[in-house]
PyMOL CGO cylinders between C-alpha atoms (Angstrom):
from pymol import cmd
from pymol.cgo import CYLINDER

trace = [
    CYLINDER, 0.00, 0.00, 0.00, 3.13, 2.13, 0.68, 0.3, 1, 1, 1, 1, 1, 1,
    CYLINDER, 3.13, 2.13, 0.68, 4.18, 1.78, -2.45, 0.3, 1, 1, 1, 1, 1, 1,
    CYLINDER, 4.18, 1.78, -2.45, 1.22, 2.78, -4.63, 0.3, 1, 1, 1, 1, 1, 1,
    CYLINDER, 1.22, 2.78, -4.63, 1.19, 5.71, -1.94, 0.3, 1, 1, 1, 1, 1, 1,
    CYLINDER, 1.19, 5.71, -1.94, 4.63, 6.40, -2.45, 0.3, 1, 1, 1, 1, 1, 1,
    CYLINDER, 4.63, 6.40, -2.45, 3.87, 6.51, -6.44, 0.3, 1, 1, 1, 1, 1, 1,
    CYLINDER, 3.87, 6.51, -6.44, 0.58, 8.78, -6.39, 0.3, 1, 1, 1, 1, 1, 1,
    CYLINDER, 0.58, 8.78, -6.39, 2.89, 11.43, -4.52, 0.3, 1, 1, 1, 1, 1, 1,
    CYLINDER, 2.89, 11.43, -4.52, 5.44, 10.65, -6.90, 0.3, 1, 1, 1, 1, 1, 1,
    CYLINDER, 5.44, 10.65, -6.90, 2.71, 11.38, -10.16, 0.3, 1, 1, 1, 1, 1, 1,
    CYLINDER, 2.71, 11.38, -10.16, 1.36, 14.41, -8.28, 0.3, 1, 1, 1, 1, 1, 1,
    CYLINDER, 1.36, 14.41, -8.28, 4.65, 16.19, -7.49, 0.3, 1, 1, 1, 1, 1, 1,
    CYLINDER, 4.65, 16.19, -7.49, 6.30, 15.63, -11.38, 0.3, 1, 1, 1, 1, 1, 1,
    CYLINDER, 6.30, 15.63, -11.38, 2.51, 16.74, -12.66, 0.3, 1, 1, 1, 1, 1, 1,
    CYLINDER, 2.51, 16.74, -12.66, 2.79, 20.04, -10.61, 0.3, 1, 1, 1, 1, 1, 1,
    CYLINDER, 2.79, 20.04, -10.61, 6.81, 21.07, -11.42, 0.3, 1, 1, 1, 1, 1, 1,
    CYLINDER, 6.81, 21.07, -11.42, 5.81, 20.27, -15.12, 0.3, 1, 1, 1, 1, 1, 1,
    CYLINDER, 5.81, 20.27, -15.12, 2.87, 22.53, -15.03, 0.3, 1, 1, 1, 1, 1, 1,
    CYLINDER, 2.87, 22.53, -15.03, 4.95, 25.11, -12.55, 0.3, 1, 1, 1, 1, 1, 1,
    CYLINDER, 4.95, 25.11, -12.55, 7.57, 24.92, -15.43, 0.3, 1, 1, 1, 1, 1, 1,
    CYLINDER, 7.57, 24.92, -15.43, 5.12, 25.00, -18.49, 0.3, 1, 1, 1, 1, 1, 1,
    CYLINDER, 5.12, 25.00, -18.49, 4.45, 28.30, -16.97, 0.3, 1, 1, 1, 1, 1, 1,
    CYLINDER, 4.45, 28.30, -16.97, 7.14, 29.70, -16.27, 0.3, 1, 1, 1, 1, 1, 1,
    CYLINDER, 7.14, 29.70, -16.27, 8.32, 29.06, -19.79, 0.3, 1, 1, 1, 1, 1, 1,
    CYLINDER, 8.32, 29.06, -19.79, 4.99, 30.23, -21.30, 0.3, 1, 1, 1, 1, 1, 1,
    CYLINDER, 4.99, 30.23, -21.30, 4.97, 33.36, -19.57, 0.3, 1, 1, 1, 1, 1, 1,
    CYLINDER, 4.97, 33.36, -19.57, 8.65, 33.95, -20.30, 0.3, 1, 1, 1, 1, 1, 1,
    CYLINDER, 8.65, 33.95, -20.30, 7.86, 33.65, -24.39, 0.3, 1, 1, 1, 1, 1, 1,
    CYLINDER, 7.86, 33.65, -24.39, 5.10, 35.62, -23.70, 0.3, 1, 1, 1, 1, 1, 1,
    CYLINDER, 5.10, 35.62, -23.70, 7.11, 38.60, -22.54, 0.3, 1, 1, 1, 1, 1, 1,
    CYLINDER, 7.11, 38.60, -22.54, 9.44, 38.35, -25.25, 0.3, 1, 1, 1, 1, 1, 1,
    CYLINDER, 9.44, 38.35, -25.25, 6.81, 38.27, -28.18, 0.3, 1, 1, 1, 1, 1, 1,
    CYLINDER, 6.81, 38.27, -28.18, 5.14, 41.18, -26.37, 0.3, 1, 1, 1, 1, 1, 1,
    CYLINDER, 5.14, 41.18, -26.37, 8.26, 43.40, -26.31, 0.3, 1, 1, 1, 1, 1, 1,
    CYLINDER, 8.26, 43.40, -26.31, 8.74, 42.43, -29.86, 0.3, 1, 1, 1, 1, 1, 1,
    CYLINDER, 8.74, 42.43, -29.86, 5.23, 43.68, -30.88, 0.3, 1, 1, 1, 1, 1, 1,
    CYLINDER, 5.23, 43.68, -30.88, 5.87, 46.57, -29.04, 0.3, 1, 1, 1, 1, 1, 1,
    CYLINDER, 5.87, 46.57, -29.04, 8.65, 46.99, -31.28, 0.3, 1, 1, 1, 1, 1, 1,
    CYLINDER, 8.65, 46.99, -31.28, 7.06, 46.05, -34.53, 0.3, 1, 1, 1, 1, 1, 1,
    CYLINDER, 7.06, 46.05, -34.53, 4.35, 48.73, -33.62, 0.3, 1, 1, 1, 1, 1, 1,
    CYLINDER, 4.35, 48.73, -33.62, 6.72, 52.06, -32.86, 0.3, 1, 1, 1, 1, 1, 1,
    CYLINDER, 6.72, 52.06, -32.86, 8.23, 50.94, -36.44, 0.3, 1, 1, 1, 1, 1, 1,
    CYLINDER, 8.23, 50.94, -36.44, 4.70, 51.13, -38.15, 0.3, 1, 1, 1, 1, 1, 1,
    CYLINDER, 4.70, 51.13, -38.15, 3.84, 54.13, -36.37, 0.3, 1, 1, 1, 1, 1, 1,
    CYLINDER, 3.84, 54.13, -36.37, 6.58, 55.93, -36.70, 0.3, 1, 1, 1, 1, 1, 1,
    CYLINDER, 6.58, 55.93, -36.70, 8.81, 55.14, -39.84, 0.3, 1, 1, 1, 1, 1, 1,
    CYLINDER, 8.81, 55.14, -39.84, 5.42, 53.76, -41.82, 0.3, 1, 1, 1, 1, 1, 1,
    CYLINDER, 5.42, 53.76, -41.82, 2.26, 55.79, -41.13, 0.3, 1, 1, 1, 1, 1, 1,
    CYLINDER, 2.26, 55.79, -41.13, 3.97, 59.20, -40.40, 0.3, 1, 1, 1, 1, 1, 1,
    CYLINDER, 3.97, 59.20, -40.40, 7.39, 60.44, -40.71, 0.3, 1, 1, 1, 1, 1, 1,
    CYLINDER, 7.39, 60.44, -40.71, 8.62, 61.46, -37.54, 0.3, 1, 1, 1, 1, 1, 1,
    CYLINDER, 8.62, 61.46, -37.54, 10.37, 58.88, -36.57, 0.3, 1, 1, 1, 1, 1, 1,
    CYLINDER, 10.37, 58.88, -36.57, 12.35, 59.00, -39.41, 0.3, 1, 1, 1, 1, 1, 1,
    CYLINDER, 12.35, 59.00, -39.41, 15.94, 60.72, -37.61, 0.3, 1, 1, 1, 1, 1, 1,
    CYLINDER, 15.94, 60.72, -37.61, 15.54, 58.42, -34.72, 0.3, 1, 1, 1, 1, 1, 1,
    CYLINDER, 15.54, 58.42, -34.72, 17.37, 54.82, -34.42, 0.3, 1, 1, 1, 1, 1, 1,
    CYLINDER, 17.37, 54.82, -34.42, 15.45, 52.01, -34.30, 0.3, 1, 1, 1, 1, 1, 1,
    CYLINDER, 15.45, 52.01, -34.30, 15.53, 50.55, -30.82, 0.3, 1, 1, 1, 1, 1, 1,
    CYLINDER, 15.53, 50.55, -30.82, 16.78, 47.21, -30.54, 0.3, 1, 1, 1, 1, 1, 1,
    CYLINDER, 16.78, 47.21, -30.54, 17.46, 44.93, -27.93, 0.3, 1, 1, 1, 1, 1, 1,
    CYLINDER, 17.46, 44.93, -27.93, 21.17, 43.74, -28.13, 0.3, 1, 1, 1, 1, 1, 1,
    CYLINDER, 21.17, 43.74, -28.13, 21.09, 42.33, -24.76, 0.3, 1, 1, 1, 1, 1, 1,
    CYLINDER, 21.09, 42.33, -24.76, 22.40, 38.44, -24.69, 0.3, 1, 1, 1, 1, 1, 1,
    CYLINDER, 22.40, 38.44, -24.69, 20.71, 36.76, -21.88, 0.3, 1, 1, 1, 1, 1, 1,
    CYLINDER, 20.71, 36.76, -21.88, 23.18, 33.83, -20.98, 0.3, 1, 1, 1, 1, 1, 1,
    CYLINDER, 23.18, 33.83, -20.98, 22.31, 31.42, -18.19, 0.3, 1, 1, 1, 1, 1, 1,
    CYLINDER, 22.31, 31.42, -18.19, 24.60, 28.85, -16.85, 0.3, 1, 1, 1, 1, 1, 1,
    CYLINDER, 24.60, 28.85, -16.85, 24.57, 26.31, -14.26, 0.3, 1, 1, 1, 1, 1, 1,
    CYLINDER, 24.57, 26.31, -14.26, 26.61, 25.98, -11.38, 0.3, 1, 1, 1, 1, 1, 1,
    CYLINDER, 26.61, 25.98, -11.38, 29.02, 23.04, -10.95, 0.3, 1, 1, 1, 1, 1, 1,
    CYLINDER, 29.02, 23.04, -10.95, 28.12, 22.23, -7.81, 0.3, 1, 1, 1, 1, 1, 1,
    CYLINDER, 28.12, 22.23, -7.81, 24.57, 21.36, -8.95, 0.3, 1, 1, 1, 1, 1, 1,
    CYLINDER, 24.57, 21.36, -8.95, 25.53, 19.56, -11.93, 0.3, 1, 1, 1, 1, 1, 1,
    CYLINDER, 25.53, 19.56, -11.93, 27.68, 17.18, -9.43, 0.3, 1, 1, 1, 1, 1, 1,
    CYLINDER, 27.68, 17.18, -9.43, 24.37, 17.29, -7.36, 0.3, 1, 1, 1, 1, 1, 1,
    CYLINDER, 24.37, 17.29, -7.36, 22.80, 15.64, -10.49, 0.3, 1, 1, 1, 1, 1, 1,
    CYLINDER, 22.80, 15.64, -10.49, 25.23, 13.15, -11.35, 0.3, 1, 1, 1, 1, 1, 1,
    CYLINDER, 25.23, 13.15, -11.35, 25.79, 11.94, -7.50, 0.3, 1, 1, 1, 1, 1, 1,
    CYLINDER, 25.79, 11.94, -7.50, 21.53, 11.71, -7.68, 0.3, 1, 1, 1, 1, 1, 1,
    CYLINDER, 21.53, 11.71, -7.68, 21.82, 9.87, -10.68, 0.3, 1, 1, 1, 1, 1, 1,
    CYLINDER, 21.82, 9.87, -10.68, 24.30, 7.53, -9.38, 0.3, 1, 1, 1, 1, 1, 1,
    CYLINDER, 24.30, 7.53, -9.38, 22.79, 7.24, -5.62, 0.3, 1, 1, 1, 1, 1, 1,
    CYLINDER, 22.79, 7.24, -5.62, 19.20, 6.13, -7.86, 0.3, 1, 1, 1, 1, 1, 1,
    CYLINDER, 19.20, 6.13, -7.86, 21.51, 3.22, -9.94, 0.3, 1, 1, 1, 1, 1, 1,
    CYLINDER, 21.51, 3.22, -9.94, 22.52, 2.10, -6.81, 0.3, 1, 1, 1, 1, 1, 1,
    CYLINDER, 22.52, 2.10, -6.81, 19.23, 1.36, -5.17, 0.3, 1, 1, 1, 1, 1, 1,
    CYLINDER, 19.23, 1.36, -5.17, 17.01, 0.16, -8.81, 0.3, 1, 1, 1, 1, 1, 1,
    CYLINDER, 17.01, 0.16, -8.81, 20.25, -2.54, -8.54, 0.3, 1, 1, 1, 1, 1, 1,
    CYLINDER, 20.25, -2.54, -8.54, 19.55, -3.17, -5.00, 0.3, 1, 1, 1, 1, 1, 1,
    CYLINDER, 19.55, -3.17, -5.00, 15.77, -3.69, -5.92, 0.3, 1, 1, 1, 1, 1, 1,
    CYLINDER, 15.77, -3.69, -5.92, 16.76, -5.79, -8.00, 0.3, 1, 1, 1, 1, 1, 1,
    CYLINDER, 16.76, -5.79, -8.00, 18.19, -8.18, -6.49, 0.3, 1, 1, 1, 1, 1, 1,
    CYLINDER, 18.19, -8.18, -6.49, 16.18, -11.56, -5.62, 0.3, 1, 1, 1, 1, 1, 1,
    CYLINDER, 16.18, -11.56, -5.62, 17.05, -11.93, -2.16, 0.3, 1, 1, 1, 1, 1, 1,
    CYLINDER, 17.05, -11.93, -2.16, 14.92, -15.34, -1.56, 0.3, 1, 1, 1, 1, 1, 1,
    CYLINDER, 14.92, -15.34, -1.56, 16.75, -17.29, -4.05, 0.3, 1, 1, 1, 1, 1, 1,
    CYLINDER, 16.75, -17.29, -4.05, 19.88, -16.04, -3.15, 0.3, 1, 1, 1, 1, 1, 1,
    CYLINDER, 19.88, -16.04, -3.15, 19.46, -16.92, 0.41, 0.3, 1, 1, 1, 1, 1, 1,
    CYLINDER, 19.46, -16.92, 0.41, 18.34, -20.53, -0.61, 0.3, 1, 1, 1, 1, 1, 1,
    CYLINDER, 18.34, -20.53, -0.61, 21.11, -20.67, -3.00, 0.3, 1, 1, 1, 1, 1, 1,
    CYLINDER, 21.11, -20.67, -3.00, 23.72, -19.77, -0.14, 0.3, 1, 1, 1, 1, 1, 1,
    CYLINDER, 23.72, -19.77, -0.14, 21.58, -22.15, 2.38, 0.3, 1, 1, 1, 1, 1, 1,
    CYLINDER, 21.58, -22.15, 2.38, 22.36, -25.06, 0.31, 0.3, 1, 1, 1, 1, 1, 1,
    CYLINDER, 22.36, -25.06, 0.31, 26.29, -23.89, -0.10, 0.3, 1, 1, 1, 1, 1, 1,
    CYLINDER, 26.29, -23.89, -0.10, 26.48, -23.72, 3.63, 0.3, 1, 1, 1, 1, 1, 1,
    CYLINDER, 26.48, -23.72, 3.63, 25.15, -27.06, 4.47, 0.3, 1, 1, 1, 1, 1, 1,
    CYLINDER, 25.15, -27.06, 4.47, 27.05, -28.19, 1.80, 0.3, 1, 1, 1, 1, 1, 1,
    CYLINDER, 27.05, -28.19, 1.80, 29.77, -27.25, 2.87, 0.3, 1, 1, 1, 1, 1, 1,
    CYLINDER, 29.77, -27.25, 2.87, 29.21, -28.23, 6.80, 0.3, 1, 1, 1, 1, 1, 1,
    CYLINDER, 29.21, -28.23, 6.80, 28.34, -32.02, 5.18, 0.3, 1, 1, 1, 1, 1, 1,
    CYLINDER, 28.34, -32.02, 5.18, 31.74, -31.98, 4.05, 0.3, 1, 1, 1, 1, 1, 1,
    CYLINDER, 31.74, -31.98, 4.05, 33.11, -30.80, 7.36, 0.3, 1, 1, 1, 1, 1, 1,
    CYLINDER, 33.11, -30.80, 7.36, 31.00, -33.54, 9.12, 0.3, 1, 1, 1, 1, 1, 1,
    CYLINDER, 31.00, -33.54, 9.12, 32.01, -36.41, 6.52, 0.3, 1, 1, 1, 1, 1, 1,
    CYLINDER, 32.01, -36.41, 6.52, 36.07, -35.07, 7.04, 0.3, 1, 1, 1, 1, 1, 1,
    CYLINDER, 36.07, -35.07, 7.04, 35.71, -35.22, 10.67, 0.3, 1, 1, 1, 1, 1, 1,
    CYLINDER, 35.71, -35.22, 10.67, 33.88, -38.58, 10.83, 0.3, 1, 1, 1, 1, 1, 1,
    CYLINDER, 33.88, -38.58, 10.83, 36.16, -40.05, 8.32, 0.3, 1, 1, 1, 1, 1, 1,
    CYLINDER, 36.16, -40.05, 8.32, 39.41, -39.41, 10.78, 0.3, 1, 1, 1, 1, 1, 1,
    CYLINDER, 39.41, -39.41, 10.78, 37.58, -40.70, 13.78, 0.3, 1, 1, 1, 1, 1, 1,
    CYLINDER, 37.58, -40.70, 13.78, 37.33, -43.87, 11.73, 0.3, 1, 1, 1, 1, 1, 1,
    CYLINDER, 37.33, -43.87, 11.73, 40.87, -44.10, 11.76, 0.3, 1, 1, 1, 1, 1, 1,
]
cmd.load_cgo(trace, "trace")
């Protein structure tokens, strides 16, 4: 019951960062667009339907908008990333049959201890 618990959450929390990140990326084009319409319409008004915006420069935006990422959380990432490896191979793992499997080495192995032991007593 955990589990499917554990996986609702799971569905519910990557649901809500998509859609918190949907819109934040939305709203972000959305700006941009606008403050190129805003653009497009001080060239038609002033350089197309009347001419006094003939002597003044066109205003553009030269303005490079560069993002990076620190390294610190790109190691965060990769350590995640490993961390998650390490338990899918943990969950993977079939304990049962491998405590059977090492059962029957053990008593295996003690039969052969026993047989050793009771073979030099016959002696």
């Amino acid at each position: 019951m955990g589990g499917r618990i554990h996986g609702f959450l799971g569905g519910v929390l990557l649901t809500a960062s998509l859609t918190y990140y949907t819109g934040q990326y939305i709203e972000k084009n959305s700006r941009f667009v606008s403050t190129q319409l805003q653009h497009a319409n001080t060239v038609v008004t002033d350089r197309i339907l009347s001419n006094k915006g003939i002597p003044k420069p066109i205003a553009v935006d030269n303005n490079i908008d560069l993002r990076t990422r620190p390294f610190g959380e790109t190691a965060k990432d990769i350590w995640n990333d490993e961390i998650i490896k390490m338990v899918n191979w943990l969950y993977s793992i079939n304990w049962y049959s491998w405590g059977v499997e090492a059962d029957k080495k053990f008593q295996d192995l003690t039969n052969k201890v026993a047989e050793s032991i009771a073979g030099e007593a016959k002696k």
